[in-house]
C-alpha positions in Angstrom: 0.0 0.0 0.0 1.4 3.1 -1.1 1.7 6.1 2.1 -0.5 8.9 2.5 2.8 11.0 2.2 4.0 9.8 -1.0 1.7 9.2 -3.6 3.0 12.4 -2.0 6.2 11.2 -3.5 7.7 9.8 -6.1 11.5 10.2 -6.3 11.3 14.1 -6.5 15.1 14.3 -6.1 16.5 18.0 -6.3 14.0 21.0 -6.0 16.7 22.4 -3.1 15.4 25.0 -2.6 17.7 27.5 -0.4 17.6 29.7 2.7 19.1 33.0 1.7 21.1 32.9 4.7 22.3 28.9 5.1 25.8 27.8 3.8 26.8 26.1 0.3 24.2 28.1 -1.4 24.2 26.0 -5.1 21.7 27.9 -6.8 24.3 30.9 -5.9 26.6 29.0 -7.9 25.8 29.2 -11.3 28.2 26.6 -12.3 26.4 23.9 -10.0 23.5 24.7 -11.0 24.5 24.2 -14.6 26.0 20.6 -13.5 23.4 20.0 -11.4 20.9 20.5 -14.2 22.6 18.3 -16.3 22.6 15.7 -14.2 19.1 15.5 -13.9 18.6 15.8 -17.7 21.2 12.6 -17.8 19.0 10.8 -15.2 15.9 11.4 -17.3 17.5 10.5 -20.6 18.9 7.2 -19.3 22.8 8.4 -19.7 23.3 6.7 -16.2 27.1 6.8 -16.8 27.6 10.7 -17.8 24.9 11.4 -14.5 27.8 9.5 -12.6 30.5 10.9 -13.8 28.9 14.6 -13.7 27.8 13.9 -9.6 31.5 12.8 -9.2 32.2 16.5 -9.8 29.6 18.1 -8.3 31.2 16.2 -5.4 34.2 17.6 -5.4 32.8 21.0 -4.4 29.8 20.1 -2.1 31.2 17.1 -0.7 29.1 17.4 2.6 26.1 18.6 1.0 22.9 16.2 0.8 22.5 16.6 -3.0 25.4 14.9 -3.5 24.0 11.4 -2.1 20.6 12.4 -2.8 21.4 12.7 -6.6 23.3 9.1 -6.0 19.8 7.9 -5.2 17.5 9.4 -7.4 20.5 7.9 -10.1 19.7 4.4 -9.0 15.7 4.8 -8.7 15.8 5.3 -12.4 18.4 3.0 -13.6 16.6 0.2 -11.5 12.8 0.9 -11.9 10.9 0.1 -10.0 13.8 0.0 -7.2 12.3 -2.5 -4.8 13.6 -3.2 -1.3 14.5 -6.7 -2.2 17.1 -6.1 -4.9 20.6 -5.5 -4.0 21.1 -2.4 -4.9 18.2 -0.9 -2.7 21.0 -1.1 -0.1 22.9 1.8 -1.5 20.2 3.7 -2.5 19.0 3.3 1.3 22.8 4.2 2.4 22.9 7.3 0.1 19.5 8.2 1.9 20.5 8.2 5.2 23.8 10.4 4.4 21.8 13.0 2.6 19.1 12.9 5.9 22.4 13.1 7.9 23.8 16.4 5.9 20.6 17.7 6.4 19.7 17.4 9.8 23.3 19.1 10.5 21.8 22.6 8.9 18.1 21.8 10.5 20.4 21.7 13.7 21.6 25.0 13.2 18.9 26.5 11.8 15.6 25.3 12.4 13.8 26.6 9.8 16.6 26.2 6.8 14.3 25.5 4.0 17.1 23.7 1.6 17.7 21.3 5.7 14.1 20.7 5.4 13.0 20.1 2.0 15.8 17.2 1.7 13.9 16.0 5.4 10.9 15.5 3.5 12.0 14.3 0.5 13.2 11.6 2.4 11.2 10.8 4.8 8.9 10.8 1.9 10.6 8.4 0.2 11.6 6.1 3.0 7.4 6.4 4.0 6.6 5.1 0.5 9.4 2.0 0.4 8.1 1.1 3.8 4.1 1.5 2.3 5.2 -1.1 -0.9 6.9 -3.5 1.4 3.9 -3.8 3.7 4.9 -1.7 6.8 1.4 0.6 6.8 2.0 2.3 10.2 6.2 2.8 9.9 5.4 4.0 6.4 2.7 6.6 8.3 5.4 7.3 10.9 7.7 8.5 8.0 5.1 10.1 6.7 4.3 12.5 9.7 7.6 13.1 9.7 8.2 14.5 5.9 4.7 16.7 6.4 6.5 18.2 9.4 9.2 19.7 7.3 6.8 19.8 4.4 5.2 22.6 6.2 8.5 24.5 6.1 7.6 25.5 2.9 4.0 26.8 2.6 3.6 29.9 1.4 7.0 30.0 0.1 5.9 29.6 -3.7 5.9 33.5 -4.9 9.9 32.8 -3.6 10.9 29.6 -4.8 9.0 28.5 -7.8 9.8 24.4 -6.7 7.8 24.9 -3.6 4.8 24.7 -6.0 5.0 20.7 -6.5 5.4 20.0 -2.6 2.5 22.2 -2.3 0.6 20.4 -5.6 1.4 17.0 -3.7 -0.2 18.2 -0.6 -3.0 19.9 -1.9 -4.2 16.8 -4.4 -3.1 14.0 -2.3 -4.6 14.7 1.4 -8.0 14.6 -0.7 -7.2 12.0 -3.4 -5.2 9.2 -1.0 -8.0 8.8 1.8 -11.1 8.6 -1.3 -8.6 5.6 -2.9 -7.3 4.2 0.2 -10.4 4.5 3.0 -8.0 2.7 5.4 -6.2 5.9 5.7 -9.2 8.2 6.4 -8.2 8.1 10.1 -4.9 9.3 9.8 -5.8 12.6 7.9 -6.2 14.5 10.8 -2.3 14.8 10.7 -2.6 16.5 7.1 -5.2 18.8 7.3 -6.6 21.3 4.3 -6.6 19.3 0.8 -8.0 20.9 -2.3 -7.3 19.3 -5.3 -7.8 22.0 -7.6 -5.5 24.2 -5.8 -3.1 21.1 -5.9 -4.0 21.1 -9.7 -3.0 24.2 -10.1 0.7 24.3 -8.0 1.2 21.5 -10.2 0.8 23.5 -13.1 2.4 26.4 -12.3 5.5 23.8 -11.3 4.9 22.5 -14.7 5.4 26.2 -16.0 7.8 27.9 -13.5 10.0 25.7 -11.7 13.8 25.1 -11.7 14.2 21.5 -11.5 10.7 20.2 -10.6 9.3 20.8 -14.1 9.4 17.2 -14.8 8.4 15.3 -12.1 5.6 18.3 -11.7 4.2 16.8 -15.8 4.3 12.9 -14.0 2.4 13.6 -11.4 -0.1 15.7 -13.7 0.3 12.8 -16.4 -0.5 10.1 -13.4 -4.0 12.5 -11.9 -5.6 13.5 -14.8 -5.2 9.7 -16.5 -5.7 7.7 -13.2 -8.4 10.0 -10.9 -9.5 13.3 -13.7 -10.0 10.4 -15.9 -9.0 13.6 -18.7 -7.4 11.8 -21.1 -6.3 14.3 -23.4 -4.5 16.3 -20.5 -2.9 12.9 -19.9 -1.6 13.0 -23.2 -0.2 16.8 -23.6 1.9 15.6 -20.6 2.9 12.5 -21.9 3.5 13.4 -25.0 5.7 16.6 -23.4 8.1 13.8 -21.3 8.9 11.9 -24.7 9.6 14.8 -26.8 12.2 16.1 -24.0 13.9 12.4 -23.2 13.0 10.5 -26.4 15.0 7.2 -24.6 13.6 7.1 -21.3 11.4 3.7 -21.8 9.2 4.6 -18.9 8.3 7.8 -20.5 6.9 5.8 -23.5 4.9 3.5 -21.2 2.8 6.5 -20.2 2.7 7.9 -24.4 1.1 4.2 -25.3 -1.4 4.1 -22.6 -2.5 8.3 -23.1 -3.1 7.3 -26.6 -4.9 3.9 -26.0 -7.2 6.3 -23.8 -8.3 8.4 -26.3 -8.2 5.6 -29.4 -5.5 6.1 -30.7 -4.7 2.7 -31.1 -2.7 2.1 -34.0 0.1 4.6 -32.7 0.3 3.1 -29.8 1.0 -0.4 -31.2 3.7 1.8 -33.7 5.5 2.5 -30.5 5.6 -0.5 -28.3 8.8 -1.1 -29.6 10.2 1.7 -27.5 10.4 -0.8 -24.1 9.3 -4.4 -25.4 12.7 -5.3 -25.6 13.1 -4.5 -21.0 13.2 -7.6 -19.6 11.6 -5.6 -16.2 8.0 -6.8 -15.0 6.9 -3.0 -15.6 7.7 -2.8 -19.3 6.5 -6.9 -19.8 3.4 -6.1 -18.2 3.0 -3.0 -20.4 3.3 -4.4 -23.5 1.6 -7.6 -22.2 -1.6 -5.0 -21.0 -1.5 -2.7 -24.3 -1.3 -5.5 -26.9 -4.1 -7.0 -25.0 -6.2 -3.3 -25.1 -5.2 -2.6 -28.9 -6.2 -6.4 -29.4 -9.7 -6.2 -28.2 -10.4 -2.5 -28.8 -9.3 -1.9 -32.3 -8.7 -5.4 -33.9 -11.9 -6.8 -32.4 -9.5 -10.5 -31.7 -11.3 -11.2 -28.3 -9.3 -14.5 -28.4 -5.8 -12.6 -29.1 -6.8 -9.8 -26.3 -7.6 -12.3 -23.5 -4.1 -14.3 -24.2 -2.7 -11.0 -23.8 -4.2 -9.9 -20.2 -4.1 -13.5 -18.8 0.1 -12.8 -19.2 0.1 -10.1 -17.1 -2.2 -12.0 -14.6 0.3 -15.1 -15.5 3.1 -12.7 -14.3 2.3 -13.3 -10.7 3.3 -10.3 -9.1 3.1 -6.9 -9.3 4.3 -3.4 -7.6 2.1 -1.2 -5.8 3.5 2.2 -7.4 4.0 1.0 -11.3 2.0 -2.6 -12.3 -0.4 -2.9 -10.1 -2.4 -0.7 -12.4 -1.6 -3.2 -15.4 -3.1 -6.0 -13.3 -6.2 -4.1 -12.4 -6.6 -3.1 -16.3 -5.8 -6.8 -17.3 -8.7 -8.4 -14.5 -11.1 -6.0 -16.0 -10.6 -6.7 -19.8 -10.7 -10.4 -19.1 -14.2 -9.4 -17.0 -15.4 -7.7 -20.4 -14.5 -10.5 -22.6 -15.9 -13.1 -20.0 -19.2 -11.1 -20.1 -19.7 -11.0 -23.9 -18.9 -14.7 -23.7 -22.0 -14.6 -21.3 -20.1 -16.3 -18.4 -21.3 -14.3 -15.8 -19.9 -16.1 -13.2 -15.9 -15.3 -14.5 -16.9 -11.9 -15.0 -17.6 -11.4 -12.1 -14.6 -13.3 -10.5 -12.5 -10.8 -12.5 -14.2 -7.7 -11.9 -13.8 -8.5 -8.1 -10.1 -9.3 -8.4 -10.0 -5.8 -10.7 -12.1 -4.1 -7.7 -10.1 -4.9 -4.9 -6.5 -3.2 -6.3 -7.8 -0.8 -8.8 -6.6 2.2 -8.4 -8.0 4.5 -11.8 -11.4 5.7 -11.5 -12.3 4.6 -15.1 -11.2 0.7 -13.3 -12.9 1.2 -9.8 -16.2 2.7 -12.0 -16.6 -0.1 -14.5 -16.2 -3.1 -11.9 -19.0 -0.9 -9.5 -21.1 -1.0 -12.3 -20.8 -4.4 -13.4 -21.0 -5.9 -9.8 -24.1 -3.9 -9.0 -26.3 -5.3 -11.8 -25.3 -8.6 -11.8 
């Protein structure tokens, strides 16, 4: 189960936004902010190596700074996606965590209210919150939660200043409405994040989008992810989809989102054109993908009921699934083979399926269509 913090989080590496007044002030250093900037493009674009190399000397300079092992993990969250806790290299990006949360509780220490001390404090926590969530932990994963919206809060208000502040902000705002309406387990534990409003967090998301300095993209992934899983607005889920491939053309995960914006609004022979972007990943995300759109262009366009239902019974077949990437897939896959089952007029599969699709369904569009079907038959 993801944490009420992080679908507040993602890996959001390197908005650092700085205290006018703290020490090592990189966006006063136009040259580290260069380097810095094109380490992030690296990251996106999959040149692992030149992001490494680039980090090493950023290093140099800001040796005791928590970008420096915070950029080391937000390196290996994309080279390894999804990074899962029981891979080996989870341990480093755990290790680069805790030295970045280390560097940053120094300035916290001295000043209580740095804002660069306490963004990196809740981009952790954040991110520690949302490992803990996947791996089953619900309550540690709420501890860590608590603990990023307490340096969160750091930064309200601060937008007009610091243009990145508007994606925390957009995370708050959307999330402390959207997480409890997805996940009514959690309803009890908003009290500890009060005032949601997810058109305001629409909107700080947008002006991220616009505005910021290094959250631009993670601000178009998040809007990508709300208006195609809960706005069910499927052309705004392609404008942003479509923006993130044009910008880093060979970032496979990128073209995962592309496909599935323009199965949404019919588009399907593109799609299939462009499958060939990640069908060669070995990965359970990108299998599952091309496993769940070939089964969706299969029924939807080609009318092969046959061919689609080989197609979603793979990704079933796959036995095991995320809860941040493919657990989506699954819930699309259950709910296909629940359409196919009912035009076969086996009402009793359908059913079976649209349960399964019910119970980890996460898109509106998913959660909608197996409400309906259950309540009539």
């Amino acid at each position: 189960m993801k944490t009420i913090v992080l679908n507040l989080f993602f890996v959001f590496a390197f908005s650092f936004i700085f205290h006018k007044n703290g020490k090592a002030q990189i966006l006063q250093d136009a040259q580290a902010k260069q380097l810095s900037s094109q380490i992030l493009e690296n990251i996106y674009n999959q040149n692992f190596t030149q992001a490494k190399a680039l980090t090493t000397q950023l290093e140099k300079k800001y040796a005791k700074h928590p970008v420096v092992p915070f950029l080391k993990a937000y390196r290996l969250s994309w080279e390894h996606l999804p990074l899962e806790k029981s891979i080996p290299q989870y341990t480093y990006y755990n290790q680069y965590l805790q030295l970045a949360a280390n560097y940053a509780k120094k300035r916290v220490d001295v000043n209580a209210n740095d804002l660069e001390g306490n963004y990196f404090l809740m981009m952790i926590y954040g991110l520690l919150a949302q490992h803990e969530a996947e791996s089953g932990d619900f309550m540690q994963s709420v501890g860590y939660g608590k603990k990023s919206y307490a340096h969160m809060k750091k930064g309200f208000g601060e937008e007009k200043n610091y243009a990145d502040f508007h994606f925390s902000s957009g995370l708050f705002k959307y999330y402390a409405v959207q997480y409890p309406e997805t996940h009514p387990i959690a309803k009890p534990f908003m009290l500890f994040f009060p005032g949601g409003d997810k058109q305001k967090g629409l909107w700080h998301f947008q002006q991220a989008a616009q505005h910021s300095q290094f959250s631009k993209v993670e601000s178009k992934i998040y809007l990508a992810i709300i208006y195609s899983k809960y706005e069910q607005n499927y052309m705004q889920f392609l404008n942003y989809a479509q923006q993130l491939i044009g910008q880093y053309p060979k970032n496979p995960f990128f073209w995962t989102r592309y496909c599935e914006a323009l199965i949404l609004v019919g588009r399907y022979a593109e799609a299939e054109m462009h499958l060939s972007k990640f069908q060669s990943r070995p990965e359970n995300l990108y299998q599952s993908a091309q496993n769940l759109f070939k089964g969706m262009i299969q029924e939807k366009y080609y009318k092969n009921g046959a061919k689609a239902k080989e197609y979603y019974q793979k990704v079933i077949q796959a036995g095991k699934y995320d809860q941040r990437y493919t657990v989506d897939y699954y819930a699309f896959a259950y709910a296909g083979l629940g359409r196919l089952a009912d035009q076969a007029k086996d009402s009793k599969s359908a059913k079976n399926y649209y349960k399964e699709a019910k119970k980890i369904a996460q898109y509106e569009s998913v959660r909608a269509e197996a409400d309906k079907y259950l309540a009539t038959h």
